[in-house]
N, C-alpha and C positions, 0 to 999 in steps of 0.2 A: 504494500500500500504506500503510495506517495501523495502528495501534493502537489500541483502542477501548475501556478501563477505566471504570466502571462508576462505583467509590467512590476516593477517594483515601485507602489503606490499607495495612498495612504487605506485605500480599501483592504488593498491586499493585505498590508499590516496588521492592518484591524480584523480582517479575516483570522489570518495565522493566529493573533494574542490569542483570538477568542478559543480557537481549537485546542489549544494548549493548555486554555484554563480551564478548559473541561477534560484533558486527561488524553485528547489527542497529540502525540508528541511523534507521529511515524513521520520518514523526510520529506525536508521539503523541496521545491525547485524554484527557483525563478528564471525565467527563458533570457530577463533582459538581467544583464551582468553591470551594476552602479560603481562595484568598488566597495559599496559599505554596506551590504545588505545584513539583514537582519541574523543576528548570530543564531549560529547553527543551521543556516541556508545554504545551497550550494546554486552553479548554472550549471550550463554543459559548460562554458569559456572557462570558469574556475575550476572545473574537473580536469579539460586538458591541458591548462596552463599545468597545472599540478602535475600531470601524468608526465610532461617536458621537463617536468624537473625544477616548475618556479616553487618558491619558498613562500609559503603566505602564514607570513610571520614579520612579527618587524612593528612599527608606531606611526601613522599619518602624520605625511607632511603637514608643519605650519605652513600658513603663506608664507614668509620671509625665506623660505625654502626654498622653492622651488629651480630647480638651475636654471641660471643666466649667464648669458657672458660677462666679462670683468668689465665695470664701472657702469652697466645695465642699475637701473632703480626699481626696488619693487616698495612699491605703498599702500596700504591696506586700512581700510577700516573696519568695522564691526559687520559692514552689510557684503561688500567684495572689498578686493586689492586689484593691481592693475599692476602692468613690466610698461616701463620708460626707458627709452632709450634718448638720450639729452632732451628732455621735456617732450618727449614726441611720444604716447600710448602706444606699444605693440600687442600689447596682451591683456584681456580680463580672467584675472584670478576667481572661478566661480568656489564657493564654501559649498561642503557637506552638510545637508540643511537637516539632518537623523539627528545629531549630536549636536545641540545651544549652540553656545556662542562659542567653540573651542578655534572657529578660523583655519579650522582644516581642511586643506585644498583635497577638491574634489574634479576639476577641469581648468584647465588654462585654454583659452581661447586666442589663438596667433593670428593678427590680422594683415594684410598686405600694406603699400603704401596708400593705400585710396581707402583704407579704414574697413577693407569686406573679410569675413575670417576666414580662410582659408586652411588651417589646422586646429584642430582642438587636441592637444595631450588630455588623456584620462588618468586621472591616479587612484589609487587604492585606499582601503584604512591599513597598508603594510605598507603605504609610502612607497612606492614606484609607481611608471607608469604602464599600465597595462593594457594602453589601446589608444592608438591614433586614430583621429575622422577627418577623412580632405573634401576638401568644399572646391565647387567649380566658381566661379565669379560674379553666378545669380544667386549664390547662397543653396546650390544643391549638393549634398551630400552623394561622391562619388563611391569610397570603397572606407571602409574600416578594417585595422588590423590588430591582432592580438598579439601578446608579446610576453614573453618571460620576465622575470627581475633583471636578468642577464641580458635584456633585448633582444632573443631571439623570437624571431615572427613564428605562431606558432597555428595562428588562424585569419584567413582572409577572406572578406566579404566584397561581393559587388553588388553595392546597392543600387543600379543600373536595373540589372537580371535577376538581385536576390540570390543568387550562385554562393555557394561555401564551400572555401579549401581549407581543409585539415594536413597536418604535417603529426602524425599520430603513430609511436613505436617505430618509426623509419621511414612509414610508408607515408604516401600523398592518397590523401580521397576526396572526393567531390562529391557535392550534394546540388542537388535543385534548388533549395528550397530550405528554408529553417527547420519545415516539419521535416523531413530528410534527417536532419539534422540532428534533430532532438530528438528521434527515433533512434539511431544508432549513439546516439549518447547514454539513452537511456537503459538500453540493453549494453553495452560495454562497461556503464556503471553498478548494473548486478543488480539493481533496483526489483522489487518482487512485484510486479505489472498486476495483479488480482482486481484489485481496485485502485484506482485514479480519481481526485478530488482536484477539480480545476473550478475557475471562475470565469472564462473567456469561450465565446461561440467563437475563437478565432484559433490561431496556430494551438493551442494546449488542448481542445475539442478532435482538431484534427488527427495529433500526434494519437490520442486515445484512440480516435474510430478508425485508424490506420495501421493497427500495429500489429494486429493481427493476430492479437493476443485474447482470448476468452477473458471475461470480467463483469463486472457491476462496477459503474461507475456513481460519482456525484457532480451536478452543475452546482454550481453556487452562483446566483444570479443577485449583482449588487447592483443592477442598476436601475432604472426608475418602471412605471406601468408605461405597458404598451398597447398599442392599441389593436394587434393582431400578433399571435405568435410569432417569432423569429423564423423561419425558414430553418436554420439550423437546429433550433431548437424542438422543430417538430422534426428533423431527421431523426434526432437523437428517441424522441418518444415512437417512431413509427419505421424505421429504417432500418435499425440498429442490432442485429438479433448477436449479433457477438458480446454488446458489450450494455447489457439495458441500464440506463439512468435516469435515476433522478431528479429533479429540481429542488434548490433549497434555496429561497428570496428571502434577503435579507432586509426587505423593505415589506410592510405591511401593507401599504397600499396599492405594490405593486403584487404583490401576494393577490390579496383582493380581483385585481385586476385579471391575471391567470385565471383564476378560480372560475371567474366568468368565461373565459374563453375556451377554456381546457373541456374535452369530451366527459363523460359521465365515465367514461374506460379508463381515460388519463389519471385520475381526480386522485389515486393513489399514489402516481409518481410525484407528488408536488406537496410541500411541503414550507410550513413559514420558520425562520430560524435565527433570526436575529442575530446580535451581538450581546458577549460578554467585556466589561470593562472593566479595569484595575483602578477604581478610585483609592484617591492619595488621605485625601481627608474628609472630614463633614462642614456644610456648611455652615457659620453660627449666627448669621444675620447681623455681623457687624456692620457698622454706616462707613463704609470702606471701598471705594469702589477703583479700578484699575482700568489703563486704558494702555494700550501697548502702539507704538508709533513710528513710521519712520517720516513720519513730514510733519508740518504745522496744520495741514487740513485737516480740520476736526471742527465734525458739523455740530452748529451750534454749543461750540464749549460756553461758551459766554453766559449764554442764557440760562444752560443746565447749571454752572459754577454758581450766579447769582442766585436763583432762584432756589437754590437746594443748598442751602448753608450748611445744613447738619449732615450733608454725606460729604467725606473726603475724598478727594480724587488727586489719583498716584496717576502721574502721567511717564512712565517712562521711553526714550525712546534709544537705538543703539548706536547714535552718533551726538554730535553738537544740537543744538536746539537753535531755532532762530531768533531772533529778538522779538518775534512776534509773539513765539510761545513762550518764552523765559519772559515775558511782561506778568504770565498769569500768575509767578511769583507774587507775586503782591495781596493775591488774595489768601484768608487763613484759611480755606479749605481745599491749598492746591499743595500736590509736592510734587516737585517737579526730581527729574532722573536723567539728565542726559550722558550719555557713552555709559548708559545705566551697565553693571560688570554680574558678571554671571553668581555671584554672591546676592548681589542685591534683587538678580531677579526671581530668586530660589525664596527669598524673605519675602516678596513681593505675591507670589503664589499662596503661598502661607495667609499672607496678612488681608487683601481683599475679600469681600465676600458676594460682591460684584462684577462683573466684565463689562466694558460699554464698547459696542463695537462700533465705534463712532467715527473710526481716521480715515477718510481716502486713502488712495494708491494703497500697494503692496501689504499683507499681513509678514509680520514679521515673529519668529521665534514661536510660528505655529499656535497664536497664544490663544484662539478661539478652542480648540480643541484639547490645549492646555488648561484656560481656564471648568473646560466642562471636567475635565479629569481631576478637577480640586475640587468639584462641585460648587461653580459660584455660577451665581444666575447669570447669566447672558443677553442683554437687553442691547437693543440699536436702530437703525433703522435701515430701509430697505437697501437704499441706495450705497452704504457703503459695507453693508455685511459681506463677510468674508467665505462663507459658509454658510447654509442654513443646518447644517447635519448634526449641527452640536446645540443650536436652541429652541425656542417654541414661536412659531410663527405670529402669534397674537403677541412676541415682547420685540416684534418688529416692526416699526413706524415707518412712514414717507417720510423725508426731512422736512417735507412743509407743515406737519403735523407735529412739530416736535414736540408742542405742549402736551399732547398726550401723554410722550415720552416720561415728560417732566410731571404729568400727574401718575402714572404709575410708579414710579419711583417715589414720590411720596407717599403714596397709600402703601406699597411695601416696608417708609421706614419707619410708619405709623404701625406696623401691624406686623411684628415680627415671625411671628405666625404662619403667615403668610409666604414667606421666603421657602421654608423649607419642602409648603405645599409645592410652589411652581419648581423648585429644583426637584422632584420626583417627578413631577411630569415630562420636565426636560428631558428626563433620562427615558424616562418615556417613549418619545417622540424620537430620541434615537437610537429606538430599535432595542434595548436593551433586554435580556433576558434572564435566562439562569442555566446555570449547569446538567441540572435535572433533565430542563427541556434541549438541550443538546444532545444528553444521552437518549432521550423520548423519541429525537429525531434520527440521530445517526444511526445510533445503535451503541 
């Protein structure tokens, strides 16, 4: 029995924890190779880097690491770094976004003189790099190559044709296709094929109904209601006599939505299954509220600051702060964080019992689904929510509506009570389960 993910993404994550904290611990796979995947995961690339002989072992590069030539500049702040070469930008240092603030280079991005990137170096959490990606001059991705610690090329893609060369015990092999691929990866890897647990109608569906291998399998369907079966999806219920599976939607609504569609014959392959989650602590309805930032746009602070004296707001964010937002100093119910350090934001987790997902641009330091994992309420509004998957759609306003905002927040800090109702529903709403019902479903 394996596990068979597709992308390395917050779903999948959230999949894996969940299997795990119900007692399912058989291997996992991921098809896409990051560098930092979640420990105790392998890919096929980390398989035959490994079988060549690379060492995965060793500490991720800082940014100030990464080589350059002599008198080349690297500068870095908390969000990227960048390579100068006499005040002229060659490279973006992109961070490992799995692990806070540690500034652990995850891709460098090499760009030409006309500023188009042309190579991106991949690196590891064992600090080398393990994969080059060259780009044509529109910004298309022409071939990828895999590489030992030692730099020897050990796998090469033509993202052109999809075509894969392995360099495997001596020999040279060629594949079509990824599922190809994954296919003789997965039997060279010893893997016991019985059962297969994927989440993707795409290459990990495939790799299953192709293998030629008797089994029962499992879909895990994370993603929204549709409004007719999937094509592959009905393969898999009506096509399929080697290998019959399942469905297990990890959305209720989308649950729902199958139910209606699915045959009166199907009705037993289909199943609702949620998620399980590791909360950190319990809410306590402090007047504490946090707001995590990488700019000064932040809808309507002014008005929520004034009007709401008695809740505090920690605004931290991972660089300098502008004059705009270091003015909000002045008020006693603001504290301000700026180049806030991974200490203060571990206290910071702790000490809210609020989230306000209030900032434009970019979320940063994951903190929406941070904050859900400490159980603080999550309130904001439409326009600049980061996620709906972590709160309750009723503590989400339009910005033109912010008074709303601003009277629910009062009546929560009138009513402490209150708090700890909407934070169960929260969890609610996102799919939350139990262990019990895991084993009810799996088996």
């Amino acid at each position: 029995m394996i596990n068979l993910f597709e992308r390395d993404t917050e779903d999948s994550r959230l999949l894996l924890t969940s299997l795990r904290q119900a007692g399912y611990d058989h291997p996992t796979v991921f098809l896409e190779e990051t560098g930092y995947l979640p420990q105790g995961v392998t890919s096929p690339y980390a398989f035959f880097l490994a079988q060549a002989g690379a060492k995965l072992a060793g500490k991720p590069l800082f940014f100030n690491q990464v080589p350059v030539p002599a008198y080349w500049e690297i500068k870095g702040s908390l969000s990227q770094a960048e390579v100068a070469n006499h005040n002229q930008r060659v490279a973006t240092i992109s961070y490992d976004q799995t692990r806070g603030q540690e500034r652990l280079v995850a891709k460098v991005a090499w760009q030409d003189a006309n500023g188009k990137v042309r190579l991106v170096d991949y690196y590891n959490q064992y600090g080398w790099c393990f994969k080059h990606s060259y780009y044509d001059e529109t910004g298309r991705e022409l071939r990828a190559t895999y590489q030992t610690d030692q730099g020897v090329e050990v796998i090469s893609e033509d993202k052109l044709t999809q075509t894969i060369s392995l360099t495997y015990h001596k020999q040279q092999y060629f594949f079509k296709n990824l599922v190809d691929f994954t296919s003789f990866f997965l039997k060279e890897a010893g893997y016991k094929l019985d059962q297969i647990w994927y989440n993707s109608l795409s290459t990990p569906m495939f790799v299953a109904t192709r293998l030629g291998v008797t089994g029962a399998d499992i879909l895990f369907w994370q993603e929204g209601k549709r409004d007719e079966v999937p094509g592959n999806m009905d393969y898999l219920l009506h096509s399929n006599p080697q290998r019959p599976t399942r469905i297990c939607v990890t959305d209720k609504e989308a649950y729902a939505g199958f139910a209606d569609l699915f045959s009166p014959a199907d009705q037993d392959s289909l199943a609702y299954i949620g998620y399980l989650y590791n909360y950190r602590r319990e809410n306590q309805a402090r007047k504490q509220a946090l707001i995590m930032t990488n700019s000064d746009q932040i809808a309507h602070l002014q008005e929520l600051v004034e009007q709401l004296p008695n809740l505090t707001f920690h605004i931290a964010a991972l660089t300098e702060m502008s004059p705009k937002l270091m003015a909000f100093a002045a008020y006693d119910n603001v504290k301000l964080y700026p180049n806030v350090n991974p200490k203060q934001v571990s206290q910071l987790w702790q000490l809210a019992d609020y989230y306000l997902d209030i900032n434009y641009q970019d979320e940063i330091l994951r903190a929406t689904k941070q904050a859900f994992l400490n159980q603080m309420l999550i309130l904001g509004f439409n326009e600049t929510s980061h996620t709906n998957k972590f709160g309750l759609a009723e503590n989400r306003f339009p910005v033109a509506a912010y008074q709303d905002l601003i009277a629910k927040l009062d009546q929560l800090l009138a009513h402490d009570e209150e708090v700890s109702k909407e934070v169960c529903l929260q969890k609610q709403a996102a799919e939350q389960t139990s262990v019990a019902h895991y084993h009810e479903v799996l088996g």
